[in-house]
Structures are given as structure tokens and as C-alpha cells.
N, C-alpha and C positions, 0 to 999 in steps of 0.2 A: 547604435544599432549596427549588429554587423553579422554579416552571410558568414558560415564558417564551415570544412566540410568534416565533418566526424570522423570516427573510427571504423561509422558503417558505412561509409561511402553514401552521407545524405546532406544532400543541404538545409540546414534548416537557418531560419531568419530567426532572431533572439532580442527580441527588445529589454530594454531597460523599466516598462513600465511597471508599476505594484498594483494598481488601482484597476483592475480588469473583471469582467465577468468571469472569466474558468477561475480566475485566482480566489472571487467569490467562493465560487461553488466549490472549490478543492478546501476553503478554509471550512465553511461550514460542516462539511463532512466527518470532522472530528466529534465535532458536537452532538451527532445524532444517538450515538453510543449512550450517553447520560439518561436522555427519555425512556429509549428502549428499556434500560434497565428497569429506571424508575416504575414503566407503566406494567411494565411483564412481574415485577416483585409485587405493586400495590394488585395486581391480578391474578396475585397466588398461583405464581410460576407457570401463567398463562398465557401465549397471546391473543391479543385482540386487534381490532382495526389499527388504531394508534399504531401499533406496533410494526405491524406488517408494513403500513405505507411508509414510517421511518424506515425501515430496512430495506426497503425497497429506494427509496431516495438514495440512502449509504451505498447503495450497489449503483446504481443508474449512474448516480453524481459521478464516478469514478472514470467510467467515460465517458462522462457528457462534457467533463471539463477539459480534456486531451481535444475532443473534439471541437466544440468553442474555439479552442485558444488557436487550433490550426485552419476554423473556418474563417474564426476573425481576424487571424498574424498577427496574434497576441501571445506568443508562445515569449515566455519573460523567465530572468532567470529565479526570478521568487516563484513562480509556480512552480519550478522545477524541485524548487526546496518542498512549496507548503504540500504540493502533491503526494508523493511517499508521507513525508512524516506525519499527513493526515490518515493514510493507509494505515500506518503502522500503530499509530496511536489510536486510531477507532476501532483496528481490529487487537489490538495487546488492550484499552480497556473491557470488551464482549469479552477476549478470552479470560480476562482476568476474572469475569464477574462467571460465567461456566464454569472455571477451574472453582470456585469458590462453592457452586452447585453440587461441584462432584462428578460435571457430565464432561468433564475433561480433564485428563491426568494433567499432572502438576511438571513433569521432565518436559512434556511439550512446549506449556507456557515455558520453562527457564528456555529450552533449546530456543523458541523462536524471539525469547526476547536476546539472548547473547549473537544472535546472529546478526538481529537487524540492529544493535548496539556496534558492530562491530563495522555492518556498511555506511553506517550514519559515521563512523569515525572517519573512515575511506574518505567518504566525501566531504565532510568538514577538511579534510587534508589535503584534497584536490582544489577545493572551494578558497582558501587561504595562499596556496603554492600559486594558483593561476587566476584567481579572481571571480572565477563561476563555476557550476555548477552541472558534472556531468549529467547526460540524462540519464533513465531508467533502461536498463537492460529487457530486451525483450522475454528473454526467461522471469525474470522479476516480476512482469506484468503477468503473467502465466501464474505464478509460484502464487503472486496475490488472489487471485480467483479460484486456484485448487483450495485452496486456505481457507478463505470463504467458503465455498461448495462443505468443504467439513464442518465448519462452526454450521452451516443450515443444516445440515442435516443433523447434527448433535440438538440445536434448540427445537426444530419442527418434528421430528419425527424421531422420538427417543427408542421406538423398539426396533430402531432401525440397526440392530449394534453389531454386524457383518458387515455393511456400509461406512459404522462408523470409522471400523479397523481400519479398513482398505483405502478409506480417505488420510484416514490419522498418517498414517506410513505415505501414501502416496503426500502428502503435504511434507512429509521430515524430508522424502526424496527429491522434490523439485523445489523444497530451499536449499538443500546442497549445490543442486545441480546451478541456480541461479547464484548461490552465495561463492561456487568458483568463476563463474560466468560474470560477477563484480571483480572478482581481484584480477582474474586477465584483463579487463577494460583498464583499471584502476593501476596496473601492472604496463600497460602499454602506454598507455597516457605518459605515467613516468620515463618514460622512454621516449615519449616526444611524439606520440600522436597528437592531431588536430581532435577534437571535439567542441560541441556545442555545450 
């Protein structure tokens, strides 16, 4: 275990442990994607109760587990990993399964899978060169919830499609903005910043 000060001028405390509650609930998070599908298709492209409170888990869980891990300083370098690539894999399986519906174009899904394919290498790079695992840019966490906000409004309210635009584009916009906001971090690192 060791104190180390970032890029953002924070200290954060980093254990070695894998076995923790947020790291629970950041792995479950993947999984909720699967039901959804399952119970919205066997419901003839409807939601229902099931439905709703999985999504709402998938949304909750995503800060319930940041928070956890920093109430209990359990903040570890596996959660750093399972946290995104549970993000990116439960929300790239919903849009894959929308894109499949037709209620979202198909350049989105390729744009937001080549992007997050592209930070997932970043940090495997990082993760190998130096042993761990930077963390999530604050834009990132942004980019994730505008992201979301679009996928709900796409599955809950389909004649919403002035909403959907302005979400669609605002999502392309603040993956860029976060996917340079990765390579400066990921750029400075190399150059021999500290990080957690």
C-alpha cells in the first residue's frame, strides 16, 4: 500500500486488495446489460419493472462503487481496471443491442467502440510500463453519463428524436473532449508524472 500524489495534485491511498465491496459492485455492473436485454425483447421491445430497476442498478452502481471504495480506503488497483471496462462493456453491449433495433445508428456504435479500444490500450501501456493502473479522467466520468443520458433517452422515450440528435452529437463531443483529456494524462505520465 502506498500514498502517491497524481497528475492532479491528489493523494490518493491504493491498496493492493481484489476482494472488496465497490470491486463487487463495479464487476456486477457488466452483467446487468444481459437481463435488460433478455426481459425488454421477451416483452416485445417494452419495458417493464425488471427492467427499469436493472437500469437503475447499472446507473446507481457506477457511483456507489467510487464512493464505497473511498468511504472504506479500498480504492485498489483492480477496481481501477474492473470499473471503466465494466462501463464500457455494459454500456457497448445496450448499444449494441439498440444499434441492432435501429434506434441508434451504427457509426456511433463503431466511433464509440474505436475510441474506448484505443484508451483501453493507453492503459494497458501504462499498466505494463509502470505496474498500475491510471485512474479515470474527470472528463471520462462526464463523457460516461452524457452517454448514458442518450442511450435513455433513445430506449424510454422514442418520439423524443430532437433530444435524441442533440444528445447523439453532444456524446460524439465530449468523447473527443475526454479521449484528448486521456492522451494528455497518458502523454504526461510518459514524461514522468507521478500517478495513482
Amino acid at each position: 500500500m502506498g500514498i502517491n500524489k497524481n497528475i492532479d495534485g491528489k493523494k490518493v491511498e491504493v491498496t493492493g486488495k481484489v476482494v472488496t465491496l465497490s470491486n463487487f459492485i463495479s464487476f456486477t455492473r457488466f452483467f446487468v446489460a444481459f437481463p435488460i436485454i433478455y426481459f425488454h425483447y421477451r416483452n416485445e421491445y417494452n419495458y417493464n419493472a425488471t427492467v427499469l430497476v436493472l437500469i437503475f442498478y447499472g446507473l446507481i452502481s457506477d457511483y456507489l462503487d467510487g464512493l464505497v471504495a473511498r468511504k472504506t480506503n479500498t480504492i485498489s488497483e483492480v477496481g481501477k481496471m474492473i470499473d471503466p471496462i465494466s462501463d464500457k462493456l455494459c454500456a457497448g453491449t445496450l448499444f449494441i443491442y439498440t444499434v441492432w433495433l435501429g434506434w441508434v445508428p451504427v457509426w456511433f456504435l463503431i466511433f464509440f467502440i474505436i475510441r474506448d479500444v484505443l484508451i483501453l490500450m493507453g492503459s494497458s501501456f501504462i499498466k505494463l510500463k509502470y505496474g498500475k493502473v491510471a485512474m479515470s479522467t474527470m472528463s471520462g466520468k462526464i463523457s460516461v453519463n452524457v452517454i448514458a443520458l442518450y442511450w435513455i433517452s433513445v430506449f424510454f422515450f422514442r418520439d423524443a428524436t430532437q433530444a435524441h440528435e442533440i444528445l447523439l452529437y453532444a456524446s460524439v463531443a465530449i468523447m473527443i473532449i475526454s479521449f484528448i483529456a486521456y492522451f494528455k494524462r497518458y502523454h504526461n505520465i510518459m514524461r514522468g508524472a507521478e500517478f495513482n
